[in-house]
TORMIGU-567148 format. One record per residue (C-alpha): chain; x, y, z; residue number from 1; residue in one letter. Coordinates in pm, whole numbers, plus 50000, padded with zeros to 5 digits. Layout:
<sites>
SITE mol  east north    up seq type
SITE   A     X     Y     Z NUM    A
...
</sites>
This chain:
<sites>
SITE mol  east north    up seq type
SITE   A 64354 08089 29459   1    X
SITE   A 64452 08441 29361   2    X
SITE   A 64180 08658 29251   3    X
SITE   A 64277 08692 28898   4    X
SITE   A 64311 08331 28822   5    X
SITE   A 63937 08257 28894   6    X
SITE   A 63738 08128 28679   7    X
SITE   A 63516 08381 28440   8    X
SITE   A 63143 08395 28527   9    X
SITE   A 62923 08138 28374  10    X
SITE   A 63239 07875 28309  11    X
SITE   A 63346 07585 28489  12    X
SITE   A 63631 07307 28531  13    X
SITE   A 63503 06923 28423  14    X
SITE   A 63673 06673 28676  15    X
SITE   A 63756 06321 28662  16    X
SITE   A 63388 06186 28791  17    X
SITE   A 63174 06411 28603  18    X
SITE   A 63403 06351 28256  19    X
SITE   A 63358 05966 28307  20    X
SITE   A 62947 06022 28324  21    X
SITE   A 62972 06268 28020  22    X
SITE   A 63196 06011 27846  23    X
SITE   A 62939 05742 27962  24    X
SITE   A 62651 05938 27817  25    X
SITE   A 62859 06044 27471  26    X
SITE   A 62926 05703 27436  27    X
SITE   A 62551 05579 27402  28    X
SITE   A 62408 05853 27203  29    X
SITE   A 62714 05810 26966  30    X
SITE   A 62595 05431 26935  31    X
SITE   A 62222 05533 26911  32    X
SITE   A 62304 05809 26623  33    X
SITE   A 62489 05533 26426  34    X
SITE   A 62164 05251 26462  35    X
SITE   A 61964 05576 26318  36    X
SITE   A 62230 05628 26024  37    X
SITE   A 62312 05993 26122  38    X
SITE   A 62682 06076 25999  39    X
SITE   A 62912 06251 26268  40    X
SITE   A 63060 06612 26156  41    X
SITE   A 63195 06922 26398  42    X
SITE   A 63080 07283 26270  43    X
SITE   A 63322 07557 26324  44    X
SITE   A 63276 07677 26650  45    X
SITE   A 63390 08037 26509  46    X
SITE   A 63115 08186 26292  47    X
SITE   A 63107 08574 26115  48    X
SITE   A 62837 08704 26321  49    X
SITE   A 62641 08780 25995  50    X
SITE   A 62624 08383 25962  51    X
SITE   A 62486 08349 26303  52    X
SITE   A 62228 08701 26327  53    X
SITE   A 62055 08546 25977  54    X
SITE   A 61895 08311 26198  55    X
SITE   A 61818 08554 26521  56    X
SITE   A 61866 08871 26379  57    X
SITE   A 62100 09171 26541  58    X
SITE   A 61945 09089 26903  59    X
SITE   A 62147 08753 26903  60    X
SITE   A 62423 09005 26995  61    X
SITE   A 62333 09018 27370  62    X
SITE   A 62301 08643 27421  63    X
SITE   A 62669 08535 27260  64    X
SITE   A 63040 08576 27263  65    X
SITE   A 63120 08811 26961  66    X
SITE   A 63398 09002 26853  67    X
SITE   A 63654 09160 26603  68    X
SITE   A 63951 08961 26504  69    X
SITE   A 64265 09106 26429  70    X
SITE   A 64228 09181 26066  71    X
SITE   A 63812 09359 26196  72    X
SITE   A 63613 09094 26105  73    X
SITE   A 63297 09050 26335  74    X
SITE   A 63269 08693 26461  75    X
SITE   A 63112 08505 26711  76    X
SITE   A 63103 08140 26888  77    X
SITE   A 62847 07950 26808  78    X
SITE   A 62581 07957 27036  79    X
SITE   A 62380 07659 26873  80    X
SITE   A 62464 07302 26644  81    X
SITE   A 62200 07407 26415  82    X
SITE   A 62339 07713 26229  83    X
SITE   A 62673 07537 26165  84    X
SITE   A 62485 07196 25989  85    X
SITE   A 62245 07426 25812  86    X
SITE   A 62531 07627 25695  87    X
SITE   A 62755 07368 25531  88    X
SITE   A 62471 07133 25419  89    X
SITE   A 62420 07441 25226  90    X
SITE   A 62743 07476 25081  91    X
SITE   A 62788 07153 25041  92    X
SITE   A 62596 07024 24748  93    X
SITE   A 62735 06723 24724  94    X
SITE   A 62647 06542 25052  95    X
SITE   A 62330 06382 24892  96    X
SITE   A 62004 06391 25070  97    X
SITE   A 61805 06394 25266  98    X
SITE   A 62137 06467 25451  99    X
SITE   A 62089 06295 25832 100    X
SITE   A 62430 06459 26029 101    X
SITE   A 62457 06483 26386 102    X
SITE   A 62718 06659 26631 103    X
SITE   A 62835 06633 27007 104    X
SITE   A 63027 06928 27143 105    X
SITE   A 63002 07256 27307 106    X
SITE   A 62876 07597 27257 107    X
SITE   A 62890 07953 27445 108    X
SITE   A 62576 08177 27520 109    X
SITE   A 62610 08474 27742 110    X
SITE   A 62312 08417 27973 111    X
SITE   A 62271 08448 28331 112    X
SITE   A 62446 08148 28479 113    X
SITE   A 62232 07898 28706 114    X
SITE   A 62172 07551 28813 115    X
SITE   A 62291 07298 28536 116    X
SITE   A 62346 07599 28278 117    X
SITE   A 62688 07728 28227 118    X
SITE   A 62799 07959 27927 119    X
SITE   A 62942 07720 27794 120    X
SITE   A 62793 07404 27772 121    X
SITE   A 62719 07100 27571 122    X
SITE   A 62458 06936 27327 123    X
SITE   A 62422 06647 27134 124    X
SITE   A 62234 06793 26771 125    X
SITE   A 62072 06578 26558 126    X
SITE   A 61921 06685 26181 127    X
SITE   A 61781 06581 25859 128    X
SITE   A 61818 06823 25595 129    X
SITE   A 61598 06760 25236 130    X
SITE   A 61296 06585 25335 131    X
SITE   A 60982 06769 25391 132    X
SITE   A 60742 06462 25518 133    X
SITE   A 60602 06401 25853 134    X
SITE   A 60837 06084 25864 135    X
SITE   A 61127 06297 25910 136    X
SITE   A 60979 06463 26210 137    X
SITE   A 60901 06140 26399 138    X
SITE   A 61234 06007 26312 139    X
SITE   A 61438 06305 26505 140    X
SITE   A 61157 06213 26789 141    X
SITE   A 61186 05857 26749 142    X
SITE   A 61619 05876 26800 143    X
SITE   A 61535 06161 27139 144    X
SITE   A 61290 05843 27284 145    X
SITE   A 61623 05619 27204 146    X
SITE   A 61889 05789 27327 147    X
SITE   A 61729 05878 27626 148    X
SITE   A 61644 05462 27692 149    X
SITE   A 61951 05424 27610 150    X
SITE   A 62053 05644 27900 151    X
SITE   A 61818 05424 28125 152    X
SITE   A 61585 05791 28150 153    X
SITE   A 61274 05603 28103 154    X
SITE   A 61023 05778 28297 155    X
SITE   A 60977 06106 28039 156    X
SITE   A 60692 06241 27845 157    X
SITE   A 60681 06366 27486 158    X
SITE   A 60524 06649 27368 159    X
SITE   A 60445 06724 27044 160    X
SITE   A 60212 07014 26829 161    X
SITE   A 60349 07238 26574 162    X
SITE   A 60412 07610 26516 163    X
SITE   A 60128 07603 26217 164    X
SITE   A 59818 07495 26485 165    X
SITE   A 59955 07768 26682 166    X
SITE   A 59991 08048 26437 167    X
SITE   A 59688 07917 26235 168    X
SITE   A 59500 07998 26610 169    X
SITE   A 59616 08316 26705 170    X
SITE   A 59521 08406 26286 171    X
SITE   A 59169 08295 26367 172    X
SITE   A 59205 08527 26696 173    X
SITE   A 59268 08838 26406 174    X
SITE   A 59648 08812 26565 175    X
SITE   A 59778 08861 26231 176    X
SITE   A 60080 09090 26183 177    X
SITE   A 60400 08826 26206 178    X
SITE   A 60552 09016 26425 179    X
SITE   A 60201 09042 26712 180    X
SITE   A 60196 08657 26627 181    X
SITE   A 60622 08623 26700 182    X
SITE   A 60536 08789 27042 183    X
SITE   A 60251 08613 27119 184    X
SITE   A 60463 08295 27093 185    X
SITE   A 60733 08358 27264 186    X
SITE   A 60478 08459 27595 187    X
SITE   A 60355 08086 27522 188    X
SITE   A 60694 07929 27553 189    X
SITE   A 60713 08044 27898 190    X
SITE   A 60401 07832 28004 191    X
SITE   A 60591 07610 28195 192    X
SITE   A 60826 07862 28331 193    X
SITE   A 60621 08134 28457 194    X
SITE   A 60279 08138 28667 195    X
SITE   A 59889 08212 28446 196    X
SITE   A 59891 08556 28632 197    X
SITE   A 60220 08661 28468 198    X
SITE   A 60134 08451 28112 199    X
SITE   A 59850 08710 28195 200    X
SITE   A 60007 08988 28226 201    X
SITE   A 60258 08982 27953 202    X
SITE   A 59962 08873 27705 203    X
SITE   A 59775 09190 27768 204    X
SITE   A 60102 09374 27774 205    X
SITE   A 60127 09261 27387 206    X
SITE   A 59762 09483 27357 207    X
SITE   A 59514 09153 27321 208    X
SITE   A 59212 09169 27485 209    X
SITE   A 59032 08947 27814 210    X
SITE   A 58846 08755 27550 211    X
SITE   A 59142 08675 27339 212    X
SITE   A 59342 08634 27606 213    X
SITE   A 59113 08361 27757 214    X
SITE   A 59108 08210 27446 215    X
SITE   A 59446 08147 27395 216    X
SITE   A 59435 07986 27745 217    X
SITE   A 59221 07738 27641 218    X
SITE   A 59438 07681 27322 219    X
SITE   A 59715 07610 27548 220    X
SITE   A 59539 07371 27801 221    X
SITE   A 59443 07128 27501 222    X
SITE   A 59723 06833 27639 223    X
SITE   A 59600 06556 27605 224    X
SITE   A 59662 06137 27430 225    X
SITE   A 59687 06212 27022 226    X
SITE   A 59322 06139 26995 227    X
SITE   A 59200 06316 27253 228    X
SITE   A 59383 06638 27189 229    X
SITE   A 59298 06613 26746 230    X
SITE   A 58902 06599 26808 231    X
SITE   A 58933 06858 27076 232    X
SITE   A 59137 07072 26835 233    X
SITE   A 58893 07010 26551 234    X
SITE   A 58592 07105 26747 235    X
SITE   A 58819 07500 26805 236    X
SITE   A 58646 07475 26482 237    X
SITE   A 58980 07684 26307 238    X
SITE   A 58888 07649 25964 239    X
SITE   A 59198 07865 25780 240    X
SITE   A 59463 07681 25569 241    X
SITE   A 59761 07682 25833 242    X
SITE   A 59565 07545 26134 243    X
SITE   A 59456 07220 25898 244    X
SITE   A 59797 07216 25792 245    X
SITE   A 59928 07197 26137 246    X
SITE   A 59629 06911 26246 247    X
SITE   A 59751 06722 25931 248    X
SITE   A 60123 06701 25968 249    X
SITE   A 60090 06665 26320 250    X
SITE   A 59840 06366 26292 251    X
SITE   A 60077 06193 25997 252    X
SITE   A 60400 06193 26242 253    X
SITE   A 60203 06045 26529 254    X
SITE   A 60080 05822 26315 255    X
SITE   A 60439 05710 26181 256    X
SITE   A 60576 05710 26598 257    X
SITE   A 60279 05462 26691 258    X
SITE   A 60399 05215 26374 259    X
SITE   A 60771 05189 26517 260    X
SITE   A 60601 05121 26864 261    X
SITE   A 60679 05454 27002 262    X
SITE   A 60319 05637 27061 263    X
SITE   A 60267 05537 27403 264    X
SITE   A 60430 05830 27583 265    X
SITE   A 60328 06071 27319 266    X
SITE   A 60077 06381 27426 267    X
SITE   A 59977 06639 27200 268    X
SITE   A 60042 06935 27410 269    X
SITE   A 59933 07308 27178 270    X
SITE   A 60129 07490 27416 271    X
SITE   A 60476 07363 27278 272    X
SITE   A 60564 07626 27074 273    X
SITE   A 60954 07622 27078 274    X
SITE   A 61059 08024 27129 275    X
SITE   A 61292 08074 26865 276    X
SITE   A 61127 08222 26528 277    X
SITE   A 61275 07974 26295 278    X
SITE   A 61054 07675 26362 279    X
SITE   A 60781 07620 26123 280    X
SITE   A 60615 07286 26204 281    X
SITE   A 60636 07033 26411 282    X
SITE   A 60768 07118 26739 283    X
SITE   A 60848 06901 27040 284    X
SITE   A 60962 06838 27373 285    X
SITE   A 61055 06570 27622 286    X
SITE   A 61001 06654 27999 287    X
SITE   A 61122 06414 28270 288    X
SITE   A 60825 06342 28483 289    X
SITE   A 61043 06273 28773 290    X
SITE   A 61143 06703 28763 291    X
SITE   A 60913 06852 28515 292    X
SITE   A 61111 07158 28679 293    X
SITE   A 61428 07079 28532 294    X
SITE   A 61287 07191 28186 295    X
SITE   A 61305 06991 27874 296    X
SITE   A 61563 06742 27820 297    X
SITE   A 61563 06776 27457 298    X
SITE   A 61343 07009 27239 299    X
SITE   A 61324 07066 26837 300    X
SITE   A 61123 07061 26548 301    X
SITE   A 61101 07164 26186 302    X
SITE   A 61272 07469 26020 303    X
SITE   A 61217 07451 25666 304    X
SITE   A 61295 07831 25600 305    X
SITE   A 61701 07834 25766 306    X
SITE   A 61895 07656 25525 307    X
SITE   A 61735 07942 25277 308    X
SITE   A 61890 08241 25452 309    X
SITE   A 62251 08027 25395 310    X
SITE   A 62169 08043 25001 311    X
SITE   A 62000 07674 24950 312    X
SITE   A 61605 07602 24989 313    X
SITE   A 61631 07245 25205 314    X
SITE   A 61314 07174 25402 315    X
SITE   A 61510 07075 25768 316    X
SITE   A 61355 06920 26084 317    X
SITE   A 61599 06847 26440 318    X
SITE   A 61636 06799 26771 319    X
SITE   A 61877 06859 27045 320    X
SITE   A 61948 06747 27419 321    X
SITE   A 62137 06951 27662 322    X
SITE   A 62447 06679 27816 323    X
SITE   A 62475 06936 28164 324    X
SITE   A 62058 06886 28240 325    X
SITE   A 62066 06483 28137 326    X
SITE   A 62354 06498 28389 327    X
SITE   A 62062 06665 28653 328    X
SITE   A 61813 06391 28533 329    X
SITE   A 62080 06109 28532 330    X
SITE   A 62208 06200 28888 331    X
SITE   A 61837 06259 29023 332    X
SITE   A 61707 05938 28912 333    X
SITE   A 61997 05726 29101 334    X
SITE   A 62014 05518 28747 335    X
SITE   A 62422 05722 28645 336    X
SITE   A 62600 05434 28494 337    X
SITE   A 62940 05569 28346 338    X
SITE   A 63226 05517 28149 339    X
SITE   A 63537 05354 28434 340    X
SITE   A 63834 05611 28385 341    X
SITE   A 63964 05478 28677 342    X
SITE   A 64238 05209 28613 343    X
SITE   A 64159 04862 28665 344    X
SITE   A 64510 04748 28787 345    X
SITE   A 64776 04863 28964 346    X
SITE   A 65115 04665 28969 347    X
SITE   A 65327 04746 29253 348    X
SITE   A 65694 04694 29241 349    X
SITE   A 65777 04535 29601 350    X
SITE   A 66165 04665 29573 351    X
SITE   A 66419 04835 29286 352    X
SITE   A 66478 04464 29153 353    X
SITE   A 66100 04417 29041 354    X
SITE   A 66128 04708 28840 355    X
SITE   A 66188 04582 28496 356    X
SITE   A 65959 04311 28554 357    X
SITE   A 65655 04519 28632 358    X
SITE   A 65752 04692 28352 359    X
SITE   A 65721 04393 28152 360    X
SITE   A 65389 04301 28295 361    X
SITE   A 65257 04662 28298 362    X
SITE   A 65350 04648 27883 363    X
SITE   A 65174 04298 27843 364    X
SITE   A 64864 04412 28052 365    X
SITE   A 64771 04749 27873 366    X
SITE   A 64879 04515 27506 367    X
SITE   A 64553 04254 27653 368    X
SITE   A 64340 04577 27644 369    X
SITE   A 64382 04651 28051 370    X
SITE   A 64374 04979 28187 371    X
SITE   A 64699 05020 28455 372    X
SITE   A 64907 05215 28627 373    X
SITE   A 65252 05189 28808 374    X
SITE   A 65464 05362 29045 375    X
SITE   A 65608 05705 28873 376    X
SITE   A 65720 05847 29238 377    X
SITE   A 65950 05597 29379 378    X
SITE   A 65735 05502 29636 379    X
SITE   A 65731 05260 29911 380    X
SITE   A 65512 04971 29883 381    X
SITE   A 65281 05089 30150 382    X
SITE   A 65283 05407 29994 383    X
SITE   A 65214 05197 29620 384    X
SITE   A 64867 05058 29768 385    X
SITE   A 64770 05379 29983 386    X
SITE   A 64817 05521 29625 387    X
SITE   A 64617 05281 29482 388    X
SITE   A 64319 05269 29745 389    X
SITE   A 64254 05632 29733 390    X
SITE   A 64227 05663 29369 391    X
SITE   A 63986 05323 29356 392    X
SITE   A 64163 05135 29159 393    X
SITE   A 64019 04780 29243 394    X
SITE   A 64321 04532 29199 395    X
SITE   A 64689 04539 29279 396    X
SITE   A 64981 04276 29085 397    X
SITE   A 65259 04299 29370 398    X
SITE   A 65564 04216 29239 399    X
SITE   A 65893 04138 29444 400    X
SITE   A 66198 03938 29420 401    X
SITE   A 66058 03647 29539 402    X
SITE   A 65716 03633 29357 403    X
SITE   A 65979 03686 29040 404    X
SITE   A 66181 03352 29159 405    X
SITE   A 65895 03116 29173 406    X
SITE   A 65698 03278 28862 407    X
SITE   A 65401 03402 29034 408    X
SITE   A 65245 03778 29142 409    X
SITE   A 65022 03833 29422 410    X
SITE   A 64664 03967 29312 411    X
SITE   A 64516 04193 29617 412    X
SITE   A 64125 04322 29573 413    X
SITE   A 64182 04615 29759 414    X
SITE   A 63791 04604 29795 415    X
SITE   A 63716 04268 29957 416    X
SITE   A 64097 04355 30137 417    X
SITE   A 64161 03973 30015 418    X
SITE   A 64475 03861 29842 419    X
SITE   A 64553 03558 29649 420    X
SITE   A 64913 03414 29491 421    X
SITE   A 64848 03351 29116 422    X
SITE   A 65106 03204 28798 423    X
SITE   A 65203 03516 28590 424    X
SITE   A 65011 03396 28290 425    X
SITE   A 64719 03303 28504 426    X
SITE   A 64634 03608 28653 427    X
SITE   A 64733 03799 28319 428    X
SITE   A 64402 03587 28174 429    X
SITE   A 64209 03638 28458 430    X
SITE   A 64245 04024 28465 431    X
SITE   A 64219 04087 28068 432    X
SITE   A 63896 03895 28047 433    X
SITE   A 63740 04196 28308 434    X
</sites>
């Protein structure tokens, strides 16, 4: 391929295979959204870049696609679901809440490009906008559990704390000013990414001292079952307003995911944090156990304070899952059912005089529901199954004068390499019941 028609940096062409898994995938978190009630919208994918900075501020420019239009306005492609639901929930007062909505598409971040992250890429988002209780939170983590049993990804790990046990914490640590405890949070969300020396480093870095830094550290290692991890939290012996806060939201949505049966693969972990600045409660993540190194297959948490910057006061709580690393996960785990785009049937035309006929049976086939194809090339017969084989398409109708005479087709299973002489309306029943 010539130089200039490559490909830009960070993008990348879907192909048959992978679009079948990813239509596989959509398929059951689409069905698992509807058992939860969520209603199915598509944000703009164009934004004005004042729309998307309220949530990140002017720094969001170095992580997104922005630019001027022809008429000078600044815009930008979304980089996230979240801004685009909090957005028109509120300027859209008449969707009545709490409004559950939920979207499946892509977005565009200008990071460096590596294993199973593109710059553009896909998430299903999931969020309920107008109800501030605990029950909201577990049901966002109750529909992540779902969709990803739905997916047959049963061996993950949930972990849940929230921004206010956190903050309330590093308060009680005399880390006060919001933007020393922003800082000190975002070092935190790289627990899992980066070793203790560097955690280490970048805390002092921020100006804390050994003490406070060891502290923290011992914050962060509290991971353990719900129980476990409250009465060691309790006995930090954080008395200020926000840290109770956090232990009693925390300890109502646990309680709500053991009633619906879901509290068995629940940790409290204090060192989930979630990075971005907008979170305000409840946070989670699920990990994979089989690759804890793929990083979390879906993340979120409450953000009571975004839907505010967009002109209406909602409490909000969400959650997200990246489609390229369930992909990773799906593909690792040896468990990647997907969605057939393959045809099921091909009917080859044994000679010009069959034509109209496997025409006719081509029509009747894809009427019954079946997916088939047919010769568009002119093709010999040989060259109609060769055809046929190396696309793995399981069954060929051969149709020919003769078969035509006496009112029959010949079925081949071009896997078994068996073939069998079948009435027309036979084998028409036999193929559109699968």
């Amino acid at each position: 391929m010539k130089e200039r028609y490559k490909l830009p940096r960070g993008m990348k062409d879907i192909g048959p295979k992978e679009m079948g898994l990813r239509l596989w995938i959509s398929d059951r978190i689409l069905e698992v959204l509807n058992r939860y009630g969520f209603r199915l919208v598509e944000p703009s994918p164009i934004e004005g870049l004042e729309t998307l900075e309220a949530k990140c501020g002017p720094s969001v420019r170095k992580e997104i696609y922005w630019f001027e239009d022809k008429a000078g306005r600044k815009l930008g492609l979304r980089f996230d679901l979240t801004v685009g639901l909090a957005r028109m929930v509120a300027s859209r007062r008449d969707i009545p809440l709490p409004a559950k909505l939920a979207a499946l598409s892509n977005m565009w971040r200008y990071d460096e490009p590596q294993h199973g992250r593109y710059r553009c890429f896909y998430q299903w988002d999931a969020e309920v906008f107008g109800s501030p209780l605990p029950d909201a939170d577990a049901e966002v983590i109750a529909l992540s559990m779902d969709i990803l049993d739905a997916l047959k990804l049963e061996n993950y790990e949930v972990r849940v704390s929230s921004r206010r046990l956190a903050e309330g914490f590093l308060n009680s640590l005399q880390i006060e000013k919001l933007e020393s405890v922003e800082a000190t949070l975002r070092v935190i969300d790289k627990f899992r990414k980066v070793s203790r020396e560097k955690l280490a480093e970048e805390f002092y870095g921020l100006g804390l001292t050994e003490d406070t830094v060891e502290g923290i550290f011992g914050f962060m290692a509290i991971q353990d079952s719900p129980e476990k991890a409250l009465k060691r939290l309790r006995e930090l012996g954080v008395e200020n307003e926000k840290f109770q806060r956090g232990i009693s939201e925390v300890e109502s949505a646990l309680d709500v995911l053991k009633a619906m049966g879901k509290g068995e693969r629940v940790i409290l972990d204090a060192s989930i944090v979630r990075g971005l600045g907008y979170y305000d409660g409840i946070v989670f993540e699920i990990y994979d156990r089989a690759d804890l190194g793929l990083g979390a297959l879906v993340g979120g948490g409450r953000f009571d304070r975004l839907c505010k910057l967009y002109g209406r006061d909602l409490p909000a709580t969400g959650a997200a899952g990246g489609i390229e690393r369930t992909i990773l996960a799906l593909e690792k785990s040896g468990v990647a059912g997907r969605f057939d785009q393959k045809p099921k049937v091909f009917v080859a035309s044994a000679g010009e005089q069959a034509k109209i006929k496997v025409l006719e049976i081509v029509a009747r086939l894809r009427g019954l529901g079946v997916s088939v194809e047919y010769d568009l090339k002119g093709r010999s017969l040989k060259g109609q199954l060769e055809y046929a084989d190396s696309n793995g398409i399981p069954y060929v109708l051969i149709v020919g004068r003769k078969e035509i005479e006496r009112g029959v087709v010949r079925l081949k299973d071009m896997e078994k390499r068996v073939e069998k002489e079948l009435g027309f309306d036979e084998c028409l029943k036999l193929l559109s019941r699968g």
